[in-house]
N, C-alpha and C positions, 0 to 999 in steps of 0.2 A: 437384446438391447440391455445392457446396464444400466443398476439403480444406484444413484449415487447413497453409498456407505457411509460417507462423511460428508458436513456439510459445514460449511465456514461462512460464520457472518464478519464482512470486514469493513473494519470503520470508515477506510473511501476507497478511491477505487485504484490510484499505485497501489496500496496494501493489498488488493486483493488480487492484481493480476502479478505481484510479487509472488503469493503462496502460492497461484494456480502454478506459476512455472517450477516452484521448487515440489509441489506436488506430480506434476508431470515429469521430471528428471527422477522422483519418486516409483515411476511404475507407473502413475495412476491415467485414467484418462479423464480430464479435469472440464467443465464449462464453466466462463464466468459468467454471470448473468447481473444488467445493472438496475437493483431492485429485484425483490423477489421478482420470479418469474410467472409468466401469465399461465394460467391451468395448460392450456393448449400448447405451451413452448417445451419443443420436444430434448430433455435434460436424458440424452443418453450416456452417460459418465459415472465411474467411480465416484469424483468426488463433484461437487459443488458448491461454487464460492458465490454467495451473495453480494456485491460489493454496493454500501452505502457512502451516502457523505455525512455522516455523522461525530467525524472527531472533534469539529471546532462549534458544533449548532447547540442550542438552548437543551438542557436535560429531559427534561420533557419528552420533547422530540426526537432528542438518540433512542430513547427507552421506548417508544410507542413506534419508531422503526426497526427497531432491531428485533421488536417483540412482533412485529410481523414478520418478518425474515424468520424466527424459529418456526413459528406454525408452519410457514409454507415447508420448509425441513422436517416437520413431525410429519404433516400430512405426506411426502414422501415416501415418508418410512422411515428416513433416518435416525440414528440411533446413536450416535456420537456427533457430538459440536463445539465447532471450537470460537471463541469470538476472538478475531484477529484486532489486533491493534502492534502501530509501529516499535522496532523494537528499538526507537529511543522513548518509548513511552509517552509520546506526546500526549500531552495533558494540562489541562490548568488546576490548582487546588480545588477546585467545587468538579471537575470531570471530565473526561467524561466517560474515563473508564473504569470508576467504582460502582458509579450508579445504573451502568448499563449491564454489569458485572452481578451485581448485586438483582437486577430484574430477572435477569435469563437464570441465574439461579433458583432464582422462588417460584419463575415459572416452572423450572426441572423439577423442581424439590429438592437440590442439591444442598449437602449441609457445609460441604470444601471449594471450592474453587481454588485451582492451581495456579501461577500465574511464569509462563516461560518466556520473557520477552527476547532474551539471549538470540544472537545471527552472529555467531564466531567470522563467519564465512564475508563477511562484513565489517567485521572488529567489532560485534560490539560482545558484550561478554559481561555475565553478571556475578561477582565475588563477595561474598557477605552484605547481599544484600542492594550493593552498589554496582550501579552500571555503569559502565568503560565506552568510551566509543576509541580503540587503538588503546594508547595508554593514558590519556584522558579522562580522569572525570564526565560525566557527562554533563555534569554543570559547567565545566570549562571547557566542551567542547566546539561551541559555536553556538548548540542548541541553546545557553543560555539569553541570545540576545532573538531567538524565535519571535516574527512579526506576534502569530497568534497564540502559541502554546510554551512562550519561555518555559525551560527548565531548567532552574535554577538550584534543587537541590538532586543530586545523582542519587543516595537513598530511599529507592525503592517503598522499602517498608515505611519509611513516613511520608513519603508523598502520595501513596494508595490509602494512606492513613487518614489524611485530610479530606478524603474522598467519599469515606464510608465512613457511619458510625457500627461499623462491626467490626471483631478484632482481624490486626492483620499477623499472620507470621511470618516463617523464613526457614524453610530447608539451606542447611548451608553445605559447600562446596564436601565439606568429608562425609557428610550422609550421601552424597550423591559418588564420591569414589565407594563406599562402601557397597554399593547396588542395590536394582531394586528393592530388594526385600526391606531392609535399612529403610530407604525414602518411605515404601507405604507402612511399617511399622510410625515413622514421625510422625506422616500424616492423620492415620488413625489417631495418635494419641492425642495435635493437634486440633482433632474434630472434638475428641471426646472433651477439651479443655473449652471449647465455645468458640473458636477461631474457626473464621470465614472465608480470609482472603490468605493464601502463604505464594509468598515470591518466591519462586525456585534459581538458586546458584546454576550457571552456565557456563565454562569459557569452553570448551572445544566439542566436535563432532560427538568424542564418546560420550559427554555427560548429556547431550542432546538424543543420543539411543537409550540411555537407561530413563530418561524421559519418557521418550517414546513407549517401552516399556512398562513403564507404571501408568502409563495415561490411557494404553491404548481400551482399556474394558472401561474407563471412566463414560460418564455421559455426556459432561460437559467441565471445559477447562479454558484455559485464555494464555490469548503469548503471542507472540512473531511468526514469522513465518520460517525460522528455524526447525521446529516440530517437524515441519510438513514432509521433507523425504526423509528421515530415519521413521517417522509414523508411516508414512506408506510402503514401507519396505518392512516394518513390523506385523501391517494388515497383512502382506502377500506372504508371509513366512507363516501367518497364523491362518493360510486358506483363505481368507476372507474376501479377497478377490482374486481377477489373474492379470499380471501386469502386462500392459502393451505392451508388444515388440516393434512398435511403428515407430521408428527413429525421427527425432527432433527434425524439423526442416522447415524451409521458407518457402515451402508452399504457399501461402498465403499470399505472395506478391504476383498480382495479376495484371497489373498496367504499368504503365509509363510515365513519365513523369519523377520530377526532384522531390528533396525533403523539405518540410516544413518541420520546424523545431517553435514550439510556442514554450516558455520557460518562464514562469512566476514564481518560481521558488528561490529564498532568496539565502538557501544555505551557502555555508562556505564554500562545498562540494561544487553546485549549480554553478555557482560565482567561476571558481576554476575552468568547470567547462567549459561555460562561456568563452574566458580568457584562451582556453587552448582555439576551440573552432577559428574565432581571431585571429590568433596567429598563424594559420592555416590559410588564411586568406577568405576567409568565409564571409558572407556576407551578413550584415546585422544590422536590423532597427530596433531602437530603444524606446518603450513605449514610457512617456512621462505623464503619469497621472491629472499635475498640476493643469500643464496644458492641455491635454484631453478633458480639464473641467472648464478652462476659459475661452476655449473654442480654438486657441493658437495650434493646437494637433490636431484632426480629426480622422473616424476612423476609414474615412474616404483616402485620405491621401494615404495610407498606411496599406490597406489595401490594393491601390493601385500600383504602389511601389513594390508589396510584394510581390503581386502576380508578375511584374517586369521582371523581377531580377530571377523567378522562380523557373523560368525561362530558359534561363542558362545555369543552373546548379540551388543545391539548396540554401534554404533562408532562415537565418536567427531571429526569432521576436521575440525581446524579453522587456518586463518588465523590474527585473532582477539589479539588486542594488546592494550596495556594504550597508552594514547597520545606522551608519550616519545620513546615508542617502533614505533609507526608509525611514526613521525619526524623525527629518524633513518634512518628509510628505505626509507623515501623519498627524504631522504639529500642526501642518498646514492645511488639513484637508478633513482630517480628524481619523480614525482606522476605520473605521465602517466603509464611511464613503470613498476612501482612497482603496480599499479592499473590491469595493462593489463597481469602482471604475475598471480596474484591473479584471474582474472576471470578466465584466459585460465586454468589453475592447478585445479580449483574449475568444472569447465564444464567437463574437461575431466577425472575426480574421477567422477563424477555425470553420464556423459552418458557410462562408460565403468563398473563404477560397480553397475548402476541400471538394467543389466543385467543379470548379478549374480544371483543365487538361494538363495542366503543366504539374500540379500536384499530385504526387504519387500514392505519397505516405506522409503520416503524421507523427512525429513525435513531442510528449506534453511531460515536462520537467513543473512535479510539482505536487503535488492529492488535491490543494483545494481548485488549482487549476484545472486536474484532470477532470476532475467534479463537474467544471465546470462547461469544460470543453466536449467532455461524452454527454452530456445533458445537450448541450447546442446542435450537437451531430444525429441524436435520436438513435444512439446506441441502446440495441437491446440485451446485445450478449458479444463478448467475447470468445474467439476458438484462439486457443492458448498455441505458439509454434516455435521458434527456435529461438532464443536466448543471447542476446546485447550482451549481459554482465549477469552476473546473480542477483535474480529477485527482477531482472527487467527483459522480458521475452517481447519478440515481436506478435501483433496478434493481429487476426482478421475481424474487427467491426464487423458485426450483423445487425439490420435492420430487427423491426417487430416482426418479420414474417420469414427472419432467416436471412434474410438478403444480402448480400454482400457488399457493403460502403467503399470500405480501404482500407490497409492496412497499418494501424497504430499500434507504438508503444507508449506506455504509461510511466513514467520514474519519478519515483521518491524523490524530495527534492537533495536526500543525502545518500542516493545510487549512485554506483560507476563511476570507473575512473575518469582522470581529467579529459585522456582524450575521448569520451563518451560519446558525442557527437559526431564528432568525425569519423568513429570506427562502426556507428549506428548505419549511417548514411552509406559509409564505404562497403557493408555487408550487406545490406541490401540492394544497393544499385548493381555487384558481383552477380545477381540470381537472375537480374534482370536482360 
């Protein structure tokens, strides 16, 4: 039985079943698990991902759950860790990925943290310092108008700067053509200067191997889930494991039954989606905050309707809006509570009609959704299996004791192409 080698703490839970799949097209054989895992939960795998909801929660709290998340990882064994966070960097000025950065450091005794947020394979791509999503800014990407973690300046090094009072720097893109040796000669020198935090330049596969490269004897480092297959294909070059030969597949689909697609995310990306399944003829209900507070919707009628229509083909629920539509609703409602409508409405469609005989499979457009909707379902662990888009595999839900739920996928809410849904639903109902 394998001991997992690597272990990744990831800030929610699309991030983490994001790296578990590019970890697994990696070589490795990956579990997710949500929260540390119970002493008794049998973690037969190369690597494993921890996945939390801690990107958008109180500092405090990211830092007192992720710092459980390492122990359970030391107590393992393991010996390298990476804390995962999105590779648009979601964030707000006060964190939460400086402070939770800056913890798992001082618990290592680390004097460098690395930081690779870069996913080419995704467009995003990091050039002196600044991140791109395509050729975009990332301040001009959509991200800027983000319900909870606007990102307003693409700048890397000053927006981790805002984050920590420790110094940040910056390997840039020609130390990183120049190869390893180059990058860990900067970094050394970096350390010896007092510097804490240095963002690494990215834009393609190669400068993401000579990463892999300089990181992979490190203890602890931070980034995307870019790392994840040129790092596991670096362990298996250097002995350190032996890669699966058991081919991706949708095993994992065992029943019958349509899709359920629950979507709160309300990027540009998600928006599209949306718009394509639509015009495909798909079926959709729009969940409105407003009225889910005056009683005008409730989640009884929502429910009912979907289980009807779930019936005869899969179902869109979104609460998913353009920036004007959400500004609305939070003018009106204020963002807490228009936030905390939306999870609860989205959890309780999720654990009451994942029930259902008509429902198959789930898929949850979103992290704080997904947060929300693996929490309602009483997911223990994810088994990682065959791959929608990059960075979004379909996976088997297991119970506390292993048991098998249903089969969900989890997406960022700026995964996949437009037609995401449609080719989600259409690939798995084919195994069926």
């Amino acid at each position: 039985m394998p001991k997992p080698i690597l272990g990744i703490i990831a800030d929610d839970f699309t991030g983490g079943t994001d790296i578990a799949s590019m970890l697994r097209h990696g070589g490795m054989q990956v579990v997710q698990t949500i929260g540390p895992p119970q002493p008794w939960f049998p973690v037969d795998a190369d690597a494993l991902v921890i996945a939390l909801k801690t990107r958008s929660v109180l500092v405090d709290d990211a830092i007192s759950q992720s710092l459980s998340a390492l122990q359970s990882l030391l107590d393992m064994g393991v010996q390298c860790v990476q804390f995962k966070y999105c590779s648009t960097f979601d964030s707000t000025p006060e964190g939460n990925i400086g402070p939770v950065s800056d913890a798992l450091a001082d618990a290592l005794g680390c004097g460098l943290v690395a930081h690779v947020p870069a996913l080419p394979v995704n467009g995003r791509s990091v050039f002196k310092g600044h991140l791109f999503v395509g050729n975009a800014l990332l301040s001009a990407s959509g991200m800027e108008n983000h319900p909870l973690n606007p990102m307003t300046d693409a700048n890397l090094v000053s927006w981790l700067g805002l984050q920590t009072d420790r110094r940040v720097g910056l390997i840039e893109h020609a130390d990183i053509k120049a190869g390893p040796i180059r990058v860990c000669e900067k970094m050394t020198n970096l350390r010896k200067d007092g510097t804490r935090h240095v963002i690494g330049d990215a834009i393609d596969g190669a400068d993401l191997r000579i990463w892999a490269e300089v990181l992979q004897n490190f203890e602890f480092f931070a980034g995307g889930s870019g790392l994840a297959k040129p790092l596991a294909q670096v362990f298996a070059e250097a002995g350190r494991y032996v890669p699966t030969n058991v081919p991706l597949s949708n095993e994992q689909h065992t029943g019958e039954g349509h899709t359920l697609i629950l979507a709160g995310s309300c990027s540009a990306t998600t928006l599209r989606q949306i718009e394509c399944f639509r015009d495909a003829g798909g079926y959709i209900l729009q969940i409105d905050p407003i009225s889910l507070n005056d009683g005008s919707q409730t989640s009884n009628d929502l429910v009912n309707q979907a289980a009807d229509a779930l019936l005869h083909g899969p179902v869109l629920i979104h609460s998913s809006g353009d920036p004007e539509y959400v500004k609305s609703v939070q003018d009106t409602l204020g963002s807490d509570r228009a936030g905390k409508i939306v999870e609860e409405i989205l959890s309780e469609l999720a654990s009451t009609l994942a029930t259902e005989p008509q429902t198959g499979q789930i898929i949850v457009a979103g992290g704080e959704t997904s947060g929300a909707v693996v929490s309602a379902l009483d997911v223990a662990a994810l088994r990682i299996g065959s791959e929608i888009d990059p960075g979004v595999p379909w996976t088997m839900a297991l119970g506390a004791s292993g048991r098998p739920i249903l089969p969900v996928a989890l997406k960022s809410g700026n995964f996949g192409g437009d037609d995401f849904f449609v080719r989600a639903d259409s690939i798995i109902q084919a195994k069926t």
